[in-house]
MOPAC internal coordinates of N, CA, C and O (Angstrom, degrees):
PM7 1SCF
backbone

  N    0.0000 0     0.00 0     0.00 0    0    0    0
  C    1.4423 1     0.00 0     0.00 0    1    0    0
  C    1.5322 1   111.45 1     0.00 0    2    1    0
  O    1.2310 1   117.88 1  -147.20 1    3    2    1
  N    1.4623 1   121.64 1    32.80 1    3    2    1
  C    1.1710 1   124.38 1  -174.00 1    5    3    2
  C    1.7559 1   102.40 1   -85.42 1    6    5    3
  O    1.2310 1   131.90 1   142.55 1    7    6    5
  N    1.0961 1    94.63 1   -37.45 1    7    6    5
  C    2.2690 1    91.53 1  -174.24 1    9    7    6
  C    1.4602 1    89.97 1   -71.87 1   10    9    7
  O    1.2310 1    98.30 1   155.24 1   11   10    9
  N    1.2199 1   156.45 1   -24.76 1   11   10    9
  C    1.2218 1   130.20 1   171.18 1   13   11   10
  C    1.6127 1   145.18 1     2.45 1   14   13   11
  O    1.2310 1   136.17 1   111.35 1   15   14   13
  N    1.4521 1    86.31 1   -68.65 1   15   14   13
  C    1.3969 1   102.76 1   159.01 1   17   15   14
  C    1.3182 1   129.97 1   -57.75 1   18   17   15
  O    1.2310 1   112.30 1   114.29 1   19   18   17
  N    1.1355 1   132.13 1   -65.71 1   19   18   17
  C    1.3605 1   146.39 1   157.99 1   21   19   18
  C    1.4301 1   106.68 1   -17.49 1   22   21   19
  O    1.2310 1   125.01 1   118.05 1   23   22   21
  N    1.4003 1   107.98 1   -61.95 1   23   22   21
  C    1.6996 1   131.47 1  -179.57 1   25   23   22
  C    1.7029 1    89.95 1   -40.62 1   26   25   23
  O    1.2310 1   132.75 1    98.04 1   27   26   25
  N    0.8701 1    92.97 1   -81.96 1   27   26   25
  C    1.5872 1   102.59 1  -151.95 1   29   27   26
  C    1.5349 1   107.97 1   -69.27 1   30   29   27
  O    1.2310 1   105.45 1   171.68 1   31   30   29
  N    1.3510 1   144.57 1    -8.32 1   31   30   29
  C    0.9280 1   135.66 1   110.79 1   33   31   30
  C    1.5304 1   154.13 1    -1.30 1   34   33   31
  O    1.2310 1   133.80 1   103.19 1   35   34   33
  N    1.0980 1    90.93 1   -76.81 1   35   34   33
  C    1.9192 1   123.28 1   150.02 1   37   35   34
  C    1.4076 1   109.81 1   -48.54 1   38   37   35
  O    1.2310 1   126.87 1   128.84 1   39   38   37
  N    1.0938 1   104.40 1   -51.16 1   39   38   37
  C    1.7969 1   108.69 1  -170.74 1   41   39   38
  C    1.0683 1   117.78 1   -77.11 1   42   41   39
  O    1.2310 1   111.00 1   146.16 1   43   42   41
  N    1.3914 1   134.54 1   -33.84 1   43   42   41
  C    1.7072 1   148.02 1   140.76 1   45   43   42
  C    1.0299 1   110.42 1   -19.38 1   46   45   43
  O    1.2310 1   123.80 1    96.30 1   47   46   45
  N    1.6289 1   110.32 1   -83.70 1   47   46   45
  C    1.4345 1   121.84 1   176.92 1   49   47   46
  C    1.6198 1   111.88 1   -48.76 1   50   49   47
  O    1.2310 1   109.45 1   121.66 1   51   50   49
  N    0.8867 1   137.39 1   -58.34 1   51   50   49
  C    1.4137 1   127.80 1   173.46 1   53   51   50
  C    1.8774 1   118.82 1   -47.22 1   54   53   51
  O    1.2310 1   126.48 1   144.57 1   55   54   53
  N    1.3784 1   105.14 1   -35.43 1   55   54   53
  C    1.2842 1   110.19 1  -162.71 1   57   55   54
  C    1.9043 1    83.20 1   -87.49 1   58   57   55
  O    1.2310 1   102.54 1   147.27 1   59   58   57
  N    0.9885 1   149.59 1   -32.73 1   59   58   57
  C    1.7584 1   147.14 1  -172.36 1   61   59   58
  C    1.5870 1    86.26 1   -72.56 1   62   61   59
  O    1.2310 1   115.66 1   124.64 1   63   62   61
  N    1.0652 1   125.85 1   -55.36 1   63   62   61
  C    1.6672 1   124.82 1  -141.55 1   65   63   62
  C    1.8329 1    90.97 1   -76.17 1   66   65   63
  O    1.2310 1   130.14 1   137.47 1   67   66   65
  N    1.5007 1    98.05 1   -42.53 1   67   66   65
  C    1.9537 1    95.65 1   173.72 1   69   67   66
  C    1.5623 1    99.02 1   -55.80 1   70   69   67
  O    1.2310 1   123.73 1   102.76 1   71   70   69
  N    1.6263 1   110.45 1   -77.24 1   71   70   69
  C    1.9201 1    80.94 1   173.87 1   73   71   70
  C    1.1236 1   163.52 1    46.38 1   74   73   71
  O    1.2310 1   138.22 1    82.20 1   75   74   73
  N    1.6939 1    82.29 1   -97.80 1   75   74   73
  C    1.6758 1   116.97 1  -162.63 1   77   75   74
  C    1.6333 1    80.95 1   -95.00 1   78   77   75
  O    1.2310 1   104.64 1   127.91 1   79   78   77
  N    1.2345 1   145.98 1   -52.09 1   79   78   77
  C    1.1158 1   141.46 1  -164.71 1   81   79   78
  C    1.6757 1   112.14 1   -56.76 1   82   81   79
  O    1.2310 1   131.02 1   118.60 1   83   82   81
  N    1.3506 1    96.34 1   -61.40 1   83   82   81
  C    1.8128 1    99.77 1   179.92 1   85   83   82
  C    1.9275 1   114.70 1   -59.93 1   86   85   83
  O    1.2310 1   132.76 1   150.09 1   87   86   85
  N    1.4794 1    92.95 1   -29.91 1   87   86   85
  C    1.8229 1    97.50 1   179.03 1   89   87   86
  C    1.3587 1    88.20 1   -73.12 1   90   89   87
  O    1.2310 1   106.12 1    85.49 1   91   90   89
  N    1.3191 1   143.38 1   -94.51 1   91   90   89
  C    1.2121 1   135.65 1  -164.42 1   93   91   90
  C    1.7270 1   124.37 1   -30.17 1   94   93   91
  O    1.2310 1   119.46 1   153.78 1   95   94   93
  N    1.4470 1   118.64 1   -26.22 1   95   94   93
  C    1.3576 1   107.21 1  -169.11 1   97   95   94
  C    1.8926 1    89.06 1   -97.61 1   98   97   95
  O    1.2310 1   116.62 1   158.73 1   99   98   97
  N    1.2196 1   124.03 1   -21.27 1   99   98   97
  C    1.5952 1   123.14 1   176.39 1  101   99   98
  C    1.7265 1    99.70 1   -74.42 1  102  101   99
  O    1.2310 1   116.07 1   114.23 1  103  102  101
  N    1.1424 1   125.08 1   -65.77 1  103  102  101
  C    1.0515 1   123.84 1  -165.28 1  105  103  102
  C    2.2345 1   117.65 1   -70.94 1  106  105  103
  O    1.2310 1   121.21 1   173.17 1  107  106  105
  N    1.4795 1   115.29 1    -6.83 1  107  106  105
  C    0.9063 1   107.73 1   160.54 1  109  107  106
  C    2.0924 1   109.58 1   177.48 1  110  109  107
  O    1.2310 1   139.30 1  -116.24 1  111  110  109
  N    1.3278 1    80.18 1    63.76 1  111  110  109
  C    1.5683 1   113.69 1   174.76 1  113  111  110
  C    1.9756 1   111.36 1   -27.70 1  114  113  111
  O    1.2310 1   123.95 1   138.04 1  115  114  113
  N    1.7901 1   110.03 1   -41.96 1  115  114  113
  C    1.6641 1    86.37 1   165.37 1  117  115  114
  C    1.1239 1   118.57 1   -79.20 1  118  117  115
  O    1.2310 1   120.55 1   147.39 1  119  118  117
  N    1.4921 1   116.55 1   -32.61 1  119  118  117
  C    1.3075 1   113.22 1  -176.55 1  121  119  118
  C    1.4718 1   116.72 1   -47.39 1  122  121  119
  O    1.2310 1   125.37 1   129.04 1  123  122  121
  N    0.9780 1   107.30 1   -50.96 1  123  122  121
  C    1.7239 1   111.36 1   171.48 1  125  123  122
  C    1.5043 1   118.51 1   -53.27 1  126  125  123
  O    1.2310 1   114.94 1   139.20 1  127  126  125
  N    1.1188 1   127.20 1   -40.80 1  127  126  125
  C    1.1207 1   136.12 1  -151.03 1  129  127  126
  C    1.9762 1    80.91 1   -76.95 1  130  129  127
  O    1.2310 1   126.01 1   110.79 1  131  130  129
  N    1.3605 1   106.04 1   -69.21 1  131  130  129
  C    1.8134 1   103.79 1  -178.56 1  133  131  130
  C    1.3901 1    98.28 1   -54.96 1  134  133  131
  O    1.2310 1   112.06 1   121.99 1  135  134  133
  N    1.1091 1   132.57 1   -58.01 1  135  134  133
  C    1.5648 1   101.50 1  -174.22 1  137  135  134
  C    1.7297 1   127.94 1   -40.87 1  138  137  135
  O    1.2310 1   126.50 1   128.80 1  139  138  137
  N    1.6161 1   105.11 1   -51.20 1  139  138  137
  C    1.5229 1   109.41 1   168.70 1  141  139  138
  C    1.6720 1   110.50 1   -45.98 1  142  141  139
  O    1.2310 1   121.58 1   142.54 1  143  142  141
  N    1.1136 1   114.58 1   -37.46 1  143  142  141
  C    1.8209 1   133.27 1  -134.98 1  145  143  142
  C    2.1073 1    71.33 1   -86.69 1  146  145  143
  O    1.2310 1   119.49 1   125.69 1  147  146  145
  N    1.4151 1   118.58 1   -54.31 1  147  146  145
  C    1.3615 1   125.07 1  -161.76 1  149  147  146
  C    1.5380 1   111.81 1   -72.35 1  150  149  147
  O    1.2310 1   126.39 1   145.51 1  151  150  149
  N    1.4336 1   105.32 1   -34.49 1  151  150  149
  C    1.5827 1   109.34 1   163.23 1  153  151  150
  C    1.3242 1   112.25 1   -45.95 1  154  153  151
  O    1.2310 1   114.31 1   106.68 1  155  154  153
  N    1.3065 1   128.38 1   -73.32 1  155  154  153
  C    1.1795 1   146.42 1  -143.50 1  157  155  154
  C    1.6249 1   102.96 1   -71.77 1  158  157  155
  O    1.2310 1   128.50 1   133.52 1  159  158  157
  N    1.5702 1   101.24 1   -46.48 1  159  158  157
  C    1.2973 1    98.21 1   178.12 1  161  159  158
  C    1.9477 1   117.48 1   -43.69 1  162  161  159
  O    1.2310 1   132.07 1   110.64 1  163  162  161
  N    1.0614 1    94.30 1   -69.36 1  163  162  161
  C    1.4559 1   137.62 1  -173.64 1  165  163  162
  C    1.8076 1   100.74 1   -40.74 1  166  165  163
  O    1.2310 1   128.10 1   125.28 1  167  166  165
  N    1.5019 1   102.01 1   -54.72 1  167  166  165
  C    1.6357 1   120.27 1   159.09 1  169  167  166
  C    1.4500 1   112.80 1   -39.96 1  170  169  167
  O    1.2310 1   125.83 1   109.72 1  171  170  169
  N    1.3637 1   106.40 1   -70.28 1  171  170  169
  C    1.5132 1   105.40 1  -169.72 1  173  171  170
  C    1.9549 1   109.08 1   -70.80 1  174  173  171
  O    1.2310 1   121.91 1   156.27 1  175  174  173
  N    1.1446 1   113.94 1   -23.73 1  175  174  173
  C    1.5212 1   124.25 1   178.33 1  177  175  174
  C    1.4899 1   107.30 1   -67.00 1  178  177  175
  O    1.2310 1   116.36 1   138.71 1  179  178  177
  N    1.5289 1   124.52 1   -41.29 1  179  178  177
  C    1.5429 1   133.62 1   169.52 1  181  179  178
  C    1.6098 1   106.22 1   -58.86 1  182  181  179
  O    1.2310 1   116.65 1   136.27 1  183  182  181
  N    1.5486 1   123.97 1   -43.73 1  183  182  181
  C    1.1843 1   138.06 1   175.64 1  185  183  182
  C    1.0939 1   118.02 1   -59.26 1  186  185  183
  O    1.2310 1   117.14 1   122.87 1  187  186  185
  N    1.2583 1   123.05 1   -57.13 1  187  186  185
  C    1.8259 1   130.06 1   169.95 1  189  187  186
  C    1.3500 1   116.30 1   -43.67 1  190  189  187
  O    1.2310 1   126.54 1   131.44 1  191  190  189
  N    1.6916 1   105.04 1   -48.56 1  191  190  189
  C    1.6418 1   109.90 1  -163.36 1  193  191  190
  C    1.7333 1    92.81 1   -78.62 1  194  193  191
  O    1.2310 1   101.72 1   102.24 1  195  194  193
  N    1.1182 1   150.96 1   -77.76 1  195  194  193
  C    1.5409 1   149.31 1   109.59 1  197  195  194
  C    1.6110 1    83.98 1    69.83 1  198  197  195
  O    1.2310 1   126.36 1    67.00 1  199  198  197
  N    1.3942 1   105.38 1  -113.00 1  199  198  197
  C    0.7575 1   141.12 1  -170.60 1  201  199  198
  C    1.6837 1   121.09 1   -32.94 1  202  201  199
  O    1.2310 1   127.76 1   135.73 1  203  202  201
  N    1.6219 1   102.66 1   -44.27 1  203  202  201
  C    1.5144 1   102.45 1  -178.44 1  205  203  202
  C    1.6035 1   102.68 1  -103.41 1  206  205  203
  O    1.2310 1   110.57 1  -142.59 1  207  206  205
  N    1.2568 1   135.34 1    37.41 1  207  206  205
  C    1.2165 1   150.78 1   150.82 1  209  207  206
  C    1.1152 1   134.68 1  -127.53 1  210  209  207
  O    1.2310 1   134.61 1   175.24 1  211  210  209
  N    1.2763 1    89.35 1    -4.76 1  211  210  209
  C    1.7105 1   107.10 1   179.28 1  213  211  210
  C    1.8980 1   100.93 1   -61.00 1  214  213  211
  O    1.2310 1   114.81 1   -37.31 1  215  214  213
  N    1.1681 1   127.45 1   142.69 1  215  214  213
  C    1.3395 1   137.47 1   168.92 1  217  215  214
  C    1.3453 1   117.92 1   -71.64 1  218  217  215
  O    1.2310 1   108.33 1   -53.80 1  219  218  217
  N    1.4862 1   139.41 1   126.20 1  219  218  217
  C    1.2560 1   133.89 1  -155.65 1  221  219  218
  C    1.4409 1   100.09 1   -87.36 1  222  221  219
  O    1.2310 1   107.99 1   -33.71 1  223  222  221
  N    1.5748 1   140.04 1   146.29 1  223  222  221
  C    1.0957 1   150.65 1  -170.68 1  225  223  222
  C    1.3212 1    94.95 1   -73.68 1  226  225  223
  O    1.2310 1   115.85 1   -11.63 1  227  226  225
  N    1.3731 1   125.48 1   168.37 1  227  226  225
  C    1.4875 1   149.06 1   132.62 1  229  227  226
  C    1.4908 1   106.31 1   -25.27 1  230  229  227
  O    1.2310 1   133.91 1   103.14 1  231  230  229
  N    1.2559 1    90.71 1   -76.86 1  231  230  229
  C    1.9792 1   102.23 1  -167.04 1  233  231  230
  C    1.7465 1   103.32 1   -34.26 1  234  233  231
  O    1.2310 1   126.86 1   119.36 1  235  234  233
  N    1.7941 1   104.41 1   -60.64 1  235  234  233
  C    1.3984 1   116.64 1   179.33 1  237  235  234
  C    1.4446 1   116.71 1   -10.39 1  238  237  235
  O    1.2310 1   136.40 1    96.53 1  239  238  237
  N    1.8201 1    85.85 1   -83.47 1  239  238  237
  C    1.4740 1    98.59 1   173.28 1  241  239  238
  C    1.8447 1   140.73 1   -52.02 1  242  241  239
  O    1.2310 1   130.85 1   147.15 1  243  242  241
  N    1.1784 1    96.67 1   -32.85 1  243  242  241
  C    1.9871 1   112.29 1   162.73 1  245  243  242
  C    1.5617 1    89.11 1   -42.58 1  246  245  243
  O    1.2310 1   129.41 1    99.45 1  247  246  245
  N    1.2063 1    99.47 1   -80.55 1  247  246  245
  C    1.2811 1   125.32 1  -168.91 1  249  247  246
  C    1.7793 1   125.03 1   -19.50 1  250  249  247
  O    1.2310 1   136.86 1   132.04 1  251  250  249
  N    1.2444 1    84.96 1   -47.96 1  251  250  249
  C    1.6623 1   117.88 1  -178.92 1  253  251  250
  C    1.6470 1   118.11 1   -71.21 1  254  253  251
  O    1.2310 1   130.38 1   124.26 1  255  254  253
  N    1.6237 1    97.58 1   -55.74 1  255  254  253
  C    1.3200 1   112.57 1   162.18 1  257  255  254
  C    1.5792 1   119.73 1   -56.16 1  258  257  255
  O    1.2310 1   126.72 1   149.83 1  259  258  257
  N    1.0757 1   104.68 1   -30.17 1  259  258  257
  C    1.4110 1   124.21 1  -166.06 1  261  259  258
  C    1.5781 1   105.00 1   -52.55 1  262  261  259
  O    1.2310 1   138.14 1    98.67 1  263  262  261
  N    1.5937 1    82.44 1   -81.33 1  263  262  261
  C    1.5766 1   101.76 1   173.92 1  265  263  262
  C    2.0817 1   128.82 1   -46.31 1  266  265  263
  O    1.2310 1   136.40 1   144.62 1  267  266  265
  N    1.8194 1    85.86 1   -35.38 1  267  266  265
  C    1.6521 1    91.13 1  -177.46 1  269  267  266
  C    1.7864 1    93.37 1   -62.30 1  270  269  267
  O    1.2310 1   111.95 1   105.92 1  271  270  269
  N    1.7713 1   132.79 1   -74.08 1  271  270  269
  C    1.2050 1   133.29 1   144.52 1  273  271  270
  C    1.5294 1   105.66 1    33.28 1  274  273  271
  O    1.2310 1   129.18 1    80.16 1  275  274  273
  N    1.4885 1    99.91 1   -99.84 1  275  274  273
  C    1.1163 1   112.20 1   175.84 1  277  275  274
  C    1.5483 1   145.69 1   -24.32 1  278  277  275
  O    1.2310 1   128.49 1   124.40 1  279  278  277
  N    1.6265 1   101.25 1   -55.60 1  279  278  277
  C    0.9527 1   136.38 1   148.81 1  281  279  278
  C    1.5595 1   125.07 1   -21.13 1  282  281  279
  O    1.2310 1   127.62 1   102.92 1  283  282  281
  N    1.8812 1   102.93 1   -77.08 1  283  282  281
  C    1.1327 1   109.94 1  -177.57 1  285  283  282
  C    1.8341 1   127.80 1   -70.79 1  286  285  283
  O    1.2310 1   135.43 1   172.04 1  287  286  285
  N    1.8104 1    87.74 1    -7.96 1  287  286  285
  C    1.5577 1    88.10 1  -171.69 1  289  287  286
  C    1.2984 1   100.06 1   -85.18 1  290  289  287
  O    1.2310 1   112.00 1   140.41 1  291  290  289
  N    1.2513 1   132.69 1   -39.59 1  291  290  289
  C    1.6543 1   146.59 1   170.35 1  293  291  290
  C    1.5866 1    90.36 1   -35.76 1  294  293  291
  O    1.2310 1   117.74 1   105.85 1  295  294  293
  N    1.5732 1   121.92 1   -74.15 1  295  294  293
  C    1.2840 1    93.57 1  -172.78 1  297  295  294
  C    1.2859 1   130.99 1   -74.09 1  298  297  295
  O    1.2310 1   112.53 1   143.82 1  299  298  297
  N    1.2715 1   131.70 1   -36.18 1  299  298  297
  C    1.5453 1   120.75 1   141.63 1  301  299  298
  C    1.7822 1   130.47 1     6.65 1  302  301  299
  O    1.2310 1   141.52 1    97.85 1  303  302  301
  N    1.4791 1    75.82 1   -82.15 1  303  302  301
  C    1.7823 1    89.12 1   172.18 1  305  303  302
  C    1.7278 1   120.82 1   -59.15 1  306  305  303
  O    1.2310 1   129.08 1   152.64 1  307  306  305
  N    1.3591 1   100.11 1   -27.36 1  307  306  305
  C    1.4781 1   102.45 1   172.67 1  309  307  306
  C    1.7129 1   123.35 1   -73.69 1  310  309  307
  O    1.2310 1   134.65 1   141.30 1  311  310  309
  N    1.6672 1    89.27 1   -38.70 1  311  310  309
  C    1.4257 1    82.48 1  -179.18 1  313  311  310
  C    1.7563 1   118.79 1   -88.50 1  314  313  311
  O    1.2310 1   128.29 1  -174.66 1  315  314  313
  N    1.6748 1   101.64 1     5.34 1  315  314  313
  C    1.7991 1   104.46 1   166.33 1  317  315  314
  C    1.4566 1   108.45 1   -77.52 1  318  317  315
  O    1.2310 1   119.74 1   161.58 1  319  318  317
  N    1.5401 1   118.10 1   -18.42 1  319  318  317
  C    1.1794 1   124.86 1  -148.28 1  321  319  318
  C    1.5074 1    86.31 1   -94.51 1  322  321  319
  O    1.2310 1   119.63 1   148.25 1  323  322  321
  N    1.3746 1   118.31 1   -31.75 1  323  322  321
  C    1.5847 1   108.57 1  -169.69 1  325  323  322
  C    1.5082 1   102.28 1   -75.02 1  326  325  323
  O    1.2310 1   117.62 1   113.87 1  327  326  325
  N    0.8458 1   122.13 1   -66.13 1  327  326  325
  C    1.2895 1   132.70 1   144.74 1  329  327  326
  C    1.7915 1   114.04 1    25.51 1  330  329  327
  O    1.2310 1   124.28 1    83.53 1  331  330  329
  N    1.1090 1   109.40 1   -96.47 1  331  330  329
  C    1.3792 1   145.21 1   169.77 1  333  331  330
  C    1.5957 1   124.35 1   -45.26 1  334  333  331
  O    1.2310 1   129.95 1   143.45 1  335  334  333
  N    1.3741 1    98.42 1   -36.55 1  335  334  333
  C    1.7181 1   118.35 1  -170.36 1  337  335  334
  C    1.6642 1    93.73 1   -57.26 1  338  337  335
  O    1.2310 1   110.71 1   124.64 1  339  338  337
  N    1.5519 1   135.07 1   -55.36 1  339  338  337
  C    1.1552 1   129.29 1  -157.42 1  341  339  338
  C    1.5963 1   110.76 1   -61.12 1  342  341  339
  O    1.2310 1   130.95 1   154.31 1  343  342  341
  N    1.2542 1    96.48 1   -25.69 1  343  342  341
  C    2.2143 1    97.72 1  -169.24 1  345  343  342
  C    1.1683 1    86.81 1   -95.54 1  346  345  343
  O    1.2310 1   107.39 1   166.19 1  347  346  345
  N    1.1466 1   141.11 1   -13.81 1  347  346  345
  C    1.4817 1   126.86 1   163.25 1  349  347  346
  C    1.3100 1   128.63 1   -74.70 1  350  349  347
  O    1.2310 1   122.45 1   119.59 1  351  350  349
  N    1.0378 1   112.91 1   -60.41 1  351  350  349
  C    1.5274 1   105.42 1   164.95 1  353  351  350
  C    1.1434 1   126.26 1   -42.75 1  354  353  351
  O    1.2310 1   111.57 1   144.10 1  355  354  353
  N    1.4210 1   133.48 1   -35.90 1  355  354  353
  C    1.4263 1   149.08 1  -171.82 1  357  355  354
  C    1.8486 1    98.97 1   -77.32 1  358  357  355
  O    1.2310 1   108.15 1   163.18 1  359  358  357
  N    1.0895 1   139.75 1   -16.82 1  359  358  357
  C    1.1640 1   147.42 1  -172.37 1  361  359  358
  C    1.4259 1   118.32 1  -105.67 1  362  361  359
  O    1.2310 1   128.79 1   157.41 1  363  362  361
  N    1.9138 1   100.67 1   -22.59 1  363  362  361
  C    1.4765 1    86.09 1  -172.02 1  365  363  362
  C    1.5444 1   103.95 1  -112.02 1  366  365  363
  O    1.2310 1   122.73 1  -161.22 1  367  366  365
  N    1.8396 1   112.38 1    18.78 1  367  366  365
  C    1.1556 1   107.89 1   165.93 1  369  367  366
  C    1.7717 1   105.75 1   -83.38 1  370  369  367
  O    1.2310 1   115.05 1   158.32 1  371  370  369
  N    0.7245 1   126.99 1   -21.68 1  371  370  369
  C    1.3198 1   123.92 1   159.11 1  373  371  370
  C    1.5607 1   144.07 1   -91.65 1  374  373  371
  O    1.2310 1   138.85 1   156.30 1  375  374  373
  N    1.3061 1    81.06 1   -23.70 1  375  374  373
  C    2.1179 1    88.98 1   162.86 1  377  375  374
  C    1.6965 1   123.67 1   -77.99 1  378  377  375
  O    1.2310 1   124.22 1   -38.10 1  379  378  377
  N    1.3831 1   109.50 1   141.90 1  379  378  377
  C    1.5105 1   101.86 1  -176.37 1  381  379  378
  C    1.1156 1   118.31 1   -91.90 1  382  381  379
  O    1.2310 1   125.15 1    -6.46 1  383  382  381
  N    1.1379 1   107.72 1   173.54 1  383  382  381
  C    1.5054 1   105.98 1  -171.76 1  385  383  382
  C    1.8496 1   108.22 1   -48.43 1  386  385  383
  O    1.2310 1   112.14 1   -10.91 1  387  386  385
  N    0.9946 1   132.43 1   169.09 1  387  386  385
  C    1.7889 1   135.50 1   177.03 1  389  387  386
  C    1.4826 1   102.79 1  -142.73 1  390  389  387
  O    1.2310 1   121.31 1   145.79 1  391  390  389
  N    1.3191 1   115.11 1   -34.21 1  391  390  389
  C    1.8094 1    94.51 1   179.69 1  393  391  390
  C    1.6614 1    91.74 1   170.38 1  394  393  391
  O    1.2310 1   134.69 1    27.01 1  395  394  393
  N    1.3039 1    89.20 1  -152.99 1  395  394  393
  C    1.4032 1   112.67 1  -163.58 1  397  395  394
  C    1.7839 1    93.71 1   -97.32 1  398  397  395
  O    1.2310 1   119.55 1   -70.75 1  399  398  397
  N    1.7483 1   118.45 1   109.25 1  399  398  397
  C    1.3799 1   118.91 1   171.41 1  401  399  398
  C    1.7456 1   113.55 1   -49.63 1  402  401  399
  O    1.2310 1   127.18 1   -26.84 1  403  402  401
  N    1.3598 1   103.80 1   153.16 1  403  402  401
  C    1.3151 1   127.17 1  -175.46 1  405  403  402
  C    1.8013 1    86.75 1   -95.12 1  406  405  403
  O    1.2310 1   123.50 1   -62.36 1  407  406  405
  N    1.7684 1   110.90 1   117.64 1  407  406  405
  C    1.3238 1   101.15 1   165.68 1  409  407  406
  C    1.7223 1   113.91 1   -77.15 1  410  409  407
  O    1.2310 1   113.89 1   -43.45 1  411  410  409
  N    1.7932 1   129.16 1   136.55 1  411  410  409
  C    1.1394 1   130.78 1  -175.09 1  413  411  410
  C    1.6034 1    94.01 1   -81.42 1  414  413  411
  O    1.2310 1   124.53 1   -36.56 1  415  414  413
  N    1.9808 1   108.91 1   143.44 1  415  414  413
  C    1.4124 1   117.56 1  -172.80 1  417  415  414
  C    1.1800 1    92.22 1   -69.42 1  418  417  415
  O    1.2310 1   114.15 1   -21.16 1  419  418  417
  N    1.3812 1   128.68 1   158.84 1  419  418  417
  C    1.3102 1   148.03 1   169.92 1  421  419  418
  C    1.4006 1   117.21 1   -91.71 1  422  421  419
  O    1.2310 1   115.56 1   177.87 1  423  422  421
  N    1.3282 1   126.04 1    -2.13 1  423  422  421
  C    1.5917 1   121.38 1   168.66 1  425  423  422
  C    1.2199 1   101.37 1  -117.80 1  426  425  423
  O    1.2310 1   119.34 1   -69.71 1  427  426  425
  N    2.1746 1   118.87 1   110.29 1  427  426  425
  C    0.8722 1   113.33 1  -163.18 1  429  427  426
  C    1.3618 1   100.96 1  -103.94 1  430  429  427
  O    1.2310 1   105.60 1   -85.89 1  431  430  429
  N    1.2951 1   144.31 1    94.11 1  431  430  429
  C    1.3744 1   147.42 1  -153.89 1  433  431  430
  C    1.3974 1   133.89 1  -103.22 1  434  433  431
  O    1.2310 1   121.23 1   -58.80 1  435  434  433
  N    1.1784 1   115.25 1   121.20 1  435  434  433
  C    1.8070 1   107.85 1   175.64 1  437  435  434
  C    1.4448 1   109.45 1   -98.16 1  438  437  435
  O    1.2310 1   115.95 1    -8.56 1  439  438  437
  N    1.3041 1   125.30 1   171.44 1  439  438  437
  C    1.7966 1   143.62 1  -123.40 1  441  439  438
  C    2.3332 1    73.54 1  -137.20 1  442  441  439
  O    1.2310 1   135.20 1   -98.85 1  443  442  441
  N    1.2156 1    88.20 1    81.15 1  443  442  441
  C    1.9515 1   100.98 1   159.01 1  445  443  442
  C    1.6028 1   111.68 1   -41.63 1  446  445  443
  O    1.2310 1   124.17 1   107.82 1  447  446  445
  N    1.4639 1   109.60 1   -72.18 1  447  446  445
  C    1.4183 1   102.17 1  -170.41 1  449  447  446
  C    1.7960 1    84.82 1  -138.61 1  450  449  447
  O    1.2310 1   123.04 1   -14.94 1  451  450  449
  N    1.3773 1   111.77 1   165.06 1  451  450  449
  C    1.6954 1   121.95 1   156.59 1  453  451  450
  C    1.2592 1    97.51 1  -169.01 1  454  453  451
  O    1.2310 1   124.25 1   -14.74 1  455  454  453
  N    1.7760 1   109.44 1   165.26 1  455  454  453
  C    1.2973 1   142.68 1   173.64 1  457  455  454
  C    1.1723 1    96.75 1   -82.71 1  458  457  455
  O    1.2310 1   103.42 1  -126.00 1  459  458  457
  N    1.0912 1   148.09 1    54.00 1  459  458  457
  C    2.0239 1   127.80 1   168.68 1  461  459  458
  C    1.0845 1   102.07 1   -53.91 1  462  461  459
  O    1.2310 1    93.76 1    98.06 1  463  462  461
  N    1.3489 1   162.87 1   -81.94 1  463  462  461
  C    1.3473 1   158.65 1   -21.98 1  465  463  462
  C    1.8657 1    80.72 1  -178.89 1  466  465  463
  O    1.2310 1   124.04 1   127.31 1  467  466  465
  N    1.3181 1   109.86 1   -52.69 1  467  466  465
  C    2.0754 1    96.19 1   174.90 1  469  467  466
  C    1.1868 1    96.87 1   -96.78 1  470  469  467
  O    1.2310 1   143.02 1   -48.69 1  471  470  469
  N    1.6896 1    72.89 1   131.31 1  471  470  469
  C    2.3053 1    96.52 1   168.89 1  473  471  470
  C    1.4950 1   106.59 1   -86.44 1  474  473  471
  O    1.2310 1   130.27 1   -30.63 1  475  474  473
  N    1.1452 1    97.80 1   149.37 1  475  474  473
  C    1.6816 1   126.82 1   169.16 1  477  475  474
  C    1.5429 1    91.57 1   -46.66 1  478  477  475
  O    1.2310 1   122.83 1   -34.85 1  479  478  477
  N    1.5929 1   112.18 1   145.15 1  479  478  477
  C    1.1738 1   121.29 1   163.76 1  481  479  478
  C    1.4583 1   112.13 1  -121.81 1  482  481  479
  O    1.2310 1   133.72 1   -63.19 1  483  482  481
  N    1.4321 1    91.08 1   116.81 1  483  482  481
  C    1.9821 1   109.17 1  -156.25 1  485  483  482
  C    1.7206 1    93.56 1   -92.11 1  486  485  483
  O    1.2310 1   123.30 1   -20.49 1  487  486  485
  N    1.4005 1   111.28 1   159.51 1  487  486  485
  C    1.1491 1   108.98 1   170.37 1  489  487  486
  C    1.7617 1   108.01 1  -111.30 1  490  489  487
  O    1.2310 1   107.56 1   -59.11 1  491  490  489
  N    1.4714 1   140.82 1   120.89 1  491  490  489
  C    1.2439 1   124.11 1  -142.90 1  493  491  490
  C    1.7712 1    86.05 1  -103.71 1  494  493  491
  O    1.2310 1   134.58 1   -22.12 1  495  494  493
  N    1.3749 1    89.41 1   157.88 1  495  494  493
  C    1.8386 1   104.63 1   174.55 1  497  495  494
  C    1.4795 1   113.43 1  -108.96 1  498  497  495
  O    1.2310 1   120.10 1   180.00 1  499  498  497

């Protein structure tokens, strides 16, 4: 029974602020309504500015790169693939079947940044 206090605290304050809320929306219902209406504005206006000054993370940018990366290798690979498609077809009207195809991974990816150059520091047994 130690949060007690706290409890009932909390519960005061919640039970005054209902209150003040129901007296205020009975006793002058537009007024309230622009006050909420002025919060919100004001809320989302703190949010905008926030938001479009906010400094972009690290991760962001990986992220960003990531995807452009990505991007360019897909088309890469697409345009080797166009490429290539004609001597293929011409080969596999005559080749027999050989097995069960290897499906190719679908994220065709290049290496953004790395350390090659520092080795792992192993601990030996």
């Amino acid at each position: 029974m130690k949060n007690r206090v706290p409890f009932l605290v909390i519960g005061i304050v919640c039970l005054l602020a209902l209150i003040g809320l129901v007296s205020s929306v009975v006793s002058n219902p537009v007024g309230f309504m622009q006050n909420i209406l002025s919060l919100v504005v004001i809320g989302l206006l703190i949010w905008f500015i926030v938001r479009r000054f906010y400094k972009a993370s690290p991760e962001r940018k990986e992220q960003k790169a990531f995807v452009k990366a990505a991007k360019r290798s897909k088309k890469r690979q697409q345009h080797t693939k166009g490429k290539l498609l004609p001597k293929q077809g011409a080969q596999a009207k005559t080749a027999t079947f050989k097995g069960k195809k290897r499906s190719a991974s679908s994220a065709h990816l290049t290496v953004i940044e790395g350390k090659k150059s520092k080795k792992k520091n192993r601990a030996t047994f």
